[in-house]
NUDRENTOR-940651 format. One line per 8 residues: their letters; for each residue x, y, z of N, C-alpha, C, O, CB. Coordinates in steps of 0.05 Angstrom, whole numbers, plus 5000, padded with zeros to 4 digits. Glycine has a CB too. Example, Ala and Ser with C-alpha at 12.3 -4.5 7.8 and 13.67 -1.06 7.14 Angstrom:
as) 5264,4886,5156,5246,4910,5156,5264,4934,5156,5285,4934,5169,5226,4911,5181 | 5257,4955,5142,5273,4979,5143,5258,5001,5157,5268,5023,5161,5282,4988,5114
***
This chain:
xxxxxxxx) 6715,5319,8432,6709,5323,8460,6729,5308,8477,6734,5284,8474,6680,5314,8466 | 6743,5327,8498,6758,5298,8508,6750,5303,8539,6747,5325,8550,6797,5293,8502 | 6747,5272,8552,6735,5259,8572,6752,5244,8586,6751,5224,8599,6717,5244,8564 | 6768,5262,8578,6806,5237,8598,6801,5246,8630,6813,5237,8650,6859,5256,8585 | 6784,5263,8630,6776,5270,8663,6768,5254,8679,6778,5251,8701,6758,5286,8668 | 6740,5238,8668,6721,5232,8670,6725,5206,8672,6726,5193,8651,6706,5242,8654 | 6728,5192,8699,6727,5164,8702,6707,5146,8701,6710,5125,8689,6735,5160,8720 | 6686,5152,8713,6667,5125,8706,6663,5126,8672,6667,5141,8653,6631,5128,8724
xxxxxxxx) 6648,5094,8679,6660,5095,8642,6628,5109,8630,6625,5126,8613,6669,5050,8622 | 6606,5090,8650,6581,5103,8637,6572,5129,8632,6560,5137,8612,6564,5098,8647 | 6581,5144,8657,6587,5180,8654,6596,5187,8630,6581,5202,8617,6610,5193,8674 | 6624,5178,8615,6639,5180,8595,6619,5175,8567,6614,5188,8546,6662,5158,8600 | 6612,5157,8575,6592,5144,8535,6569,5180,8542,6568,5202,8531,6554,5087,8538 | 6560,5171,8558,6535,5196,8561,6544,5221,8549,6532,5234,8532,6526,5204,8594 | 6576,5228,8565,6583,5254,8553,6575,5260,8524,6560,5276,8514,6611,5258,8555 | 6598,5231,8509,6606,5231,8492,6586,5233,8473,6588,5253,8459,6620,5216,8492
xxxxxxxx) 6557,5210,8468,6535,5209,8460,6525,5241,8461,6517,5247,8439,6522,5189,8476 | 6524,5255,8473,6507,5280,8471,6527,5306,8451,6515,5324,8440,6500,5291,8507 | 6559,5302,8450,6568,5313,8442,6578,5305,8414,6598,5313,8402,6578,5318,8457 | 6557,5286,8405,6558,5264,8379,6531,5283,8378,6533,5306,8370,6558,5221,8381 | 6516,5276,8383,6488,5282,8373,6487,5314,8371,6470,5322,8356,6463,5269,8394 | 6505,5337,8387,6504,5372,8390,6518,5374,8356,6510,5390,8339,6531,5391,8424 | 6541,5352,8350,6562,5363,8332,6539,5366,8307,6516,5356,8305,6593,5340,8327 | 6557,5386,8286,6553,5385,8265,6552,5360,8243,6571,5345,8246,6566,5400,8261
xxxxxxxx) 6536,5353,8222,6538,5325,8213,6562,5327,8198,6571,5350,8194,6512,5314,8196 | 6575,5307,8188,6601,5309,8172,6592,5310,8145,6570,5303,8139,6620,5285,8176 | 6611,5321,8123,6596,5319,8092,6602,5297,8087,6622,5289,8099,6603,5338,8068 | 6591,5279,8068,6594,5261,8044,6622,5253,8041,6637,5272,8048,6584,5274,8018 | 6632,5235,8034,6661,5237,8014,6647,5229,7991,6629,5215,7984,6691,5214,8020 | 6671,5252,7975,6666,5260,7944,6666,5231,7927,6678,5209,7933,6694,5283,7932 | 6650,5238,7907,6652,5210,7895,6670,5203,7885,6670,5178,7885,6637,5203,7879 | 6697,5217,7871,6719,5207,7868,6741,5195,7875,6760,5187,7860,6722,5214,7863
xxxxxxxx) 6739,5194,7906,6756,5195,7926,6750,5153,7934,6730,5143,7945,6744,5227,7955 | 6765,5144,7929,6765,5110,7939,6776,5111,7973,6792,5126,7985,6792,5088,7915 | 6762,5090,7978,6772,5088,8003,6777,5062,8019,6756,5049,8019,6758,5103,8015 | 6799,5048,8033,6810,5020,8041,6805,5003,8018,6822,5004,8001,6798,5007,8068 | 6789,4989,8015,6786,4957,7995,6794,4976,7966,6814,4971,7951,6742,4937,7994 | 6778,4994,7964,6781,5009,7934,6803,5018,7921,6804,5019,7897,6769,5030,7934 | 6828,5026,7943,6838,5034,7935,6860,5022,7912,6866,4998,7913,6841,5043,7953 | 6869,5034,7899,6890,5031,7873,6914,5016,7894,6926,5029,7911,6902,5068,7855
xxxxxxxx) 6917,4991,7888,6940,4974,7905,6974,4968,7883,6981,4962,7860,6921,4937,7913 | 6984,4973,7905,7012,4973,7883,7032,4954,7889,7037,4946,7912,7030,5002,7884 | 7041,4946,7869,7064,4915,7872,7079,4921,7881,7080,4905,7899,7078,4899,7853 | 7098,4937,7883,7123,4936,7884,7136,4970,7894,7144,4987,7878,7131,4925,7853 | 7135,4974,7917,7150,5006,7918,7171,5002,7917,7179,4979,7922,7147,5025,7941 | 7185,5018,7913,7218,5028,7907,7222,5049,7925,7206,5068,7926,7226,5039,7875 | 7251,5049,7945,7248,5052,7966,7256,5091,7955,7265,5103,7936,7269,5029,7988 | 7245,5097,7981,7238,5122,7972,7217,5151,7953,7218,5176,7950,7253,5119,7967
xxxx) 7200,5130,7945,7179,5142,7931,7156,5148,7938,7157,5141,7962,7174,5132,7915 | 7139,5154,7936,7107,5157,7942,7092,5138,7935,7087,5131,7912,7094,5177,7929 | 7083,5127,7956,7056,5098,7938,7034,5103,7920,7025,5087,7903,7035,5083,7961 | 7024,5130,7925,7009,5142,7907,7009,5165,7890,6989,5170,7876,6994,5144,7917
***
């Protein structure tokens, strides 16, 4: 939703809040999928490669 219109700030949360609560819920992440702390951490990149 964007609210870059919309200057007062409390007007703004209200929008926003109702167009949180209209949206669709988001799915799950899959259980295989790690995410920040979890993730697989690597020593040493070599310039030019992929970290993962």
């Amino acid at each position: 939703m964007n609210t870059k219109i919309v200057t007062d700030t409390t007007e703004r949360k209200k929008l926003k809040r109702t167009a949180r609560k209209k949206a669709a819920p988001k799915a799950k992440r899959a259980a295989g999928v790690a995410r920040g702390s979890e993730k697989k951490k690597i020593r040493h990149q070599a310039q030019g490669q992929r970290k993962r």
